[in-house]
C-alpha positions, 0 to 999 in steps of 0.5 A, spaced: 500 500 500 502 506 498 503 511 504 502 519 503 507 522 506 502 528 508 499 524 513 506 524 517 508 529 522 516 528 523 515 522 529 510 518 524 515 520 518 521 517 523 516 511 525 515 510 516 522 511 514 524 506 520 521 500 517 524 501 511 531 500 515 533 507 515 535 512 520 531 518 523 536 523 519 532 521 514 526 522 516 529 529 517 530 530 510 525 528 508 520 532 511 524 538 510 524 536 503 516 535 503 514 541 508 518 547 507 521 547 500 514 543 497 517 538 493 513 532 491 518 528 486 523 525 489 528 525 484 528 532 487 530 530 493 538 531 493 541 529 499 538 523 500 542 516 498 538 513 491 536 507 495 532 511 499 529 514 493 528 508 489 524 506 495 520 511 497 518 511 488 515 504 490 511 505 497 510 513 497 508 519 494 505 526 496 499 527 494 496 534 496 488 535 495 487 537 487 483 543 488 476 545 484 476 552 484 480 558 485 476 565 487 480 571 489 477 577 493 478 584 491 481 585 498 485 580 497 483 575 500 483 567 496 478 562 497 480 555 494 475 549 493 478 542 494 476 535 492 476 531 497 472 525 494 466 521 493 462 528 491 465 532 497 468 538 497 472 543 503 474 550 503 481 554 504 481 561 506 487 565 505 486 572 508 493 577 507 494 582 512 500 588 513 503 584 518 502 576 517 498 572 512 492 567 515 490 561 513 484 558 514 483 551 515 478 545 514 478 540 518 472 535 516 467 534 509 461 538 513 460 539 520 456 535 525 455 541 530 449 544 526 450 552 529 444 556 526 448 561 524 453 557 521 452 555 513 457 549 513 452 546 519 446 547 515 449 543 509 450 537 515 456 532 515 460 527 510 467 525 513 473 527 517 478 529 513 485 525 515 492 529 517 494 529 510 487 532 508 488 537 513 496 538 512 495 539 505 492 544 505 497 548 508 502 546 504 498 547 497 497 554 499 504 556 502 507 552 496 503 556 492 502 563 494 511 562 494 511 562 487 505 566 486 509 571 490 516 571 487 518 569 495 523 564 498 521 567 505 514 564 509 508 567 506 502 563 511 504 566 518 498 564 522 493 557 521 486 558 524 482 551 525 476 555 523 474 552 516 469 547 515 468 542 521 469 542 528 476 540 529 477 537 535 471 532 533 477 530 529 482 530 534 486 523 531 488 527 525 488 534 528 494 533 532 499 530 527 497 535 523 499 540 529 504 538 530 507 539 522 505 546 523 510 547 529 516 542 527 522 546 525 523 542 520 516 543 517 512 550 518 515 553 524 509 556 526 509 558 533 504 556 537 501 563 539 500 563 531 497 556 531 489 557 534 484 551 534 477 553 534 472 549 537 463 550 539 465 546 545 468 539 545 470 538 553 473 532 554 478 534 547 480 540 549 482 537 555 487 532 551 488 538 546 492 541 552 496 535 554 497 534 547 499 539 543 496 546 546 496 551 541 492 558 541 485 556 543 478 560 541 471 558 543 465 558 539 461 562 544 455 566 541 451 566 547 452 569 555 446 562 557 444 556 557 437 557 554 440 561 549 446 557 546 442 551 547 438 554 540 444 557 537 450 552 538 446 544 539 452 541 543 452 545 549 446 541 550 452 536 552 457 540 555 453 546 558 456 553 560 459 552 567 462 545 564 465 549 558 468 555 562 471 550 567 474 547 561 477 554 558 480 554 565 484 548 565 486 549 558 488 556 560 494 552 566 498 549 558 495 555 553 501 558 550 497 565 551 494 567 558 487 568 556 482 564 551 479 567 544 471 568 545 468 568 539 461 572 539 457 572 533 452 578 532 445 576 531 440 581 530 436 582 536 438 575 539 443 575 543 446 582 541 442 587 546 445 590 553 443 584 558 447 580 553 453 583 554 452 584 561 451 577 562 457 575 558 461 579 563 457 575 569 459 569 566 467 571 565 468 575 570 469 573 577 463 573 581 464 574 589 463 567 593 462 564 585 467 560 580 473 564 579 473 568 573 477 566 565 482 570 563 479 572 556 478 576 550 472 577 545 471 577 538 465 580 536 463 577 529 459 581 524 454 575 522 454 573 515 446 572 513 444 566 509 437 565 508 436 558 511 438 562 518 432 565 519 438 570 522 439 577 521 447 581 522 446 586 528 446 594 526 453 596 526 450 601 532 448 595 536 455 591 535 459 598 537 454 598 543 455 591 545 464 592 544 464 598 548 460 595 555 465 589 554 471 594 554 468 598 560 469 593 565 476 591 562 475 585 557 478 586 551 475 586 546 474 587 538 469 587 532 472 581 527 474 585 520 469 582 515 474 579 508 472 576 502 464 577 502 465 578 495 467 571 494 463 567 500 469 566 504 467 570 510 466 567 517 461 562 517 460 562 509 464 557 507 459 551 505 464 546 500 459 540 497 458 535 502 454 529 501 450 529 508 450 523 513 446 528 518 440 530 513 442 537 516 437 540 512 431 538 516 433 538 522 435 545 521 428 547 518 425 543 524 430 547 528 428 555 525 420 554 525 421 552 533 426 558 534 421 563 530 415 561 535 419 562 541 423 568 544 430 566 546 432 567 554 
């Protein structure tokens, strides 16, 4: 059977290499030659012995996702479309900025999840992506947008898990992936750089921070229990005080000293002043109560799409509910939307899947409930 070598990260690699009765140095190169300069032939890879290449041809190859489409934004933002197989297809996001170049990276075919105001969710869940799925889309990009560039030097500085999926149910491909993104040998990335997002998985943010702890965001969007029961289905499962005590403990092995909240503005949902107040009640520490968490907010301009039965907070509102949270000392910041033009904004990314979950009318189930009752 012929491996991918994307599916490795450097000890997968040493493991594979080993079996073929070489040594790990070997491994070293060849992850080198892989990750940092995106060779694909191993007739390419010089400084490795010829027997070693002869091998390689008859048991590995590297084999990225072959994308579908390419749309650029006019503010320079990329989206790429992937085929991942059997009719599924994922999204990458590359967002340029001054001072760094993101890369916004899928981790499954769909999601499970099924948030209201998320577009992947509505289209429901195909499969989880493996590691050289994940992996590979970093190293299309990075390999890509070098020669697009006329550069040698790195171009993707910060990775996201925030594409399509929910990355920690996909934890066994996530963290070989993670770990190529940090190596020396492969991306360098620092883990301040490196941030998984995630709607809320306990018991895996809990592993995360003993196995790989990078920059965490939580998918928050609501300050209660009745409230984010409707927006975010899983906390049903792991409700606030078991997700805020989780962000409390991840926050002993984080590489930043607070968490990312992320808080999608919903119009007239959860965008008015007791919401925010509650936020504050619910972060802060409260006299007698669990101990705060150190965090930040990232307030998200909601991206409509008609399924949602949603509409975007009025600018007003969003500048209203930024400054309540800054006034009692919470950092927080309004997310800057990119790529509207092309569908690659936040919560807009929606590759073909075919649905596992039959998405689509629980979804509707879901809307026609929420119209007929007022969240609390």
């Amino acid at each position: 059977m012929t491996a991918n070598l994307l599916d490795f990260d450097l000890d997968g690699l040493a493991v594979f290499c080993e079996q073929l009765g070489e040594k790990r140095f070997r491994a070293t190169q060849l992850f080198r030659w892989i990750h940092q300069k995106g060779a694909q032939d191993f007739d390419q890879m010089s400084d490795l012995a010829k027997s070693l290449r002869e091998k390689l041809k008859t048991c590995a190859q590297v084999l990225p996702l072959t994308p579908i489409s390419r749309h650029d934004s006019a503010d320079g933002t990329i989206k790429w479309l992937f085929d991942v197989g059997d009719g599924n297809a994922v999204e990458t996001v590359f967002i340029p900025e001054d001072d760094r170049g993101t890369l916004c990276i899928s981790s499954q075919a769909g999601c499970a999840v099924g948030c209201r105001f998320c577009s992947t969710g509505h289209q429901g869940f195909s499969r989880n992506l493996t590691t050289g799925e994940i992996l590979s889309q970093l190293w299309f990009a990075e390999h890509t947008l070098r020669k697009q560039f006329n550069t040698t030097d790195r171009v993707i500085s910060n990775v996201v898990m925030m594409g399509m999926g929910e990355p920690l149910q996909n934890y066994s491909a996530l963290v070989p992936a993670l770990r190529a993104m940090l190596d020396d040998h492969g991306y360098g990335l620092s883990r301040r750089r490196v941030t998984v997002s995630t709607s809320g998985v306990v018991p895996m943010m809990d592993r995360l921070g003993e196995d790989c702890p990078v920059a965490l965001a939580v998918s928050l969007h609501a300050p209660t229990d009745g409230l984010r029961d409707n927006l975010v289905p899983l906390n049903r499962k792991y409700p606030l005080h078991e997700l805020m005590d989780a962000c409390r403990r991840y926050l002993a092995h984080a590489p930043r000293d607070f968490i990312t909240f992320e808080y999608c503005m919903l119009d007239g949902v959860n965008d008015q002043p007791e919401h925010a107040q509650a936020l504050i009640d619910l972060v802060r520490p409260q006299r007698g109560l669990a101990q705060g968490v150190s965090c930040k907010f990232n307030l998200i301009p909601f991206n409509p799409f008609p399924a949602s039965g949603l509409t975007r907070s009025s600018a007003a509102t969003v500048k209203a509910f930024a400054e309540q949270l800054s006034a009692a000392g919470i950092i927080t910041t309004v997310r800057k939307t990119r790529g509207d033009d092309i569908d690659a904004a936040c919560g807009q990314l929606a590759g073909d899947v075919k649905d596992r979950t039959d998405a689509a009318s629980r979804m509707a189930k879901q809307r026609v409930i929420a119209l007929k009752q007022v969240p609390s």
